[in-house]
N, C-alpha and C positions, 0 to 999 in steps of 0.2 A: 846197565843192569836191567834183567827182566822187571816189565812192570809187575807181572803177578808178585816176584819175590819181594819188591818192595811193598806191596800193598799188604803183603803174610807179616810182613816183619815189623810195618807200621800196627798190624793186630797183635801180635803175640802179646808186648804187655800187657794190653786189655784182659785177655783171654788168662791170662798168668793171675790176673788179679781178681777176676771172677771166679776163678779157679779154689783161689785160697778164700775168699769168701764166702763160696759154696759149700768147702770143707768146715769152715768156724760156724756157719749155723749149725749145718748139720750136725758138729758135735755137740751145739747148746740143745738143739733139739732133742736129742738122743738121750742128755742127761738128763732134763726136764721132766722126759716120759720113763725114765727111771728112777728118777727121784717120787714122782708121784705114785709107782708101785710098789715103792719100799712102806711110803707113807701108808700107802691104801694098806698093806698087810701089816704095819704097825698099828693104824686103829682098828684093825679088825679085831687081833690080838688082844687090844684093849679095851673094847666092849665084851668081846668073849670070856676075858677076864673080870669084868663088874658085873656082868649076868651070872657068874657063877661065884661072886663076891655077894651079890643080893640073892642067891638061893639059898646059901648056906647061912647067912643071915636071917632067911626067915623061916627058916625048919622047917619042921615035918608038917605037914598040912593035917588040921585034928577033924 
């Protein structure tokens, strides 16, 4: 057999398992940095709601 082919074929599973490791961060990655957007706009929402929880709390200015 061709040396090159054996040398491809002694890498492939390397390359197959980099492969799929590459794929599993990246999804951890991806959800991480969407998790942290949902959050960011969940406390936004939530101070935007006690600023306007402490407005109406302290009426009309005399």
């Amino acid at each position: 057999m061709n040396p090159l082919f054996t040398a491809l074929a002694a890498l492939l599973p390397s390359i197959g398992v980099g492969l799929l490791f590459w794929f599993a961060i990246r999804a951890l990655v991806n959800a991480d940095r969407t998790e942290r957007q949902a959050l960011a706009k969940m406390d936004a929402a939530e101070r935007r709601a006690e600023l306007a929880a402490n407005k109406e709390e302290s009426g009309p200015a005399v």
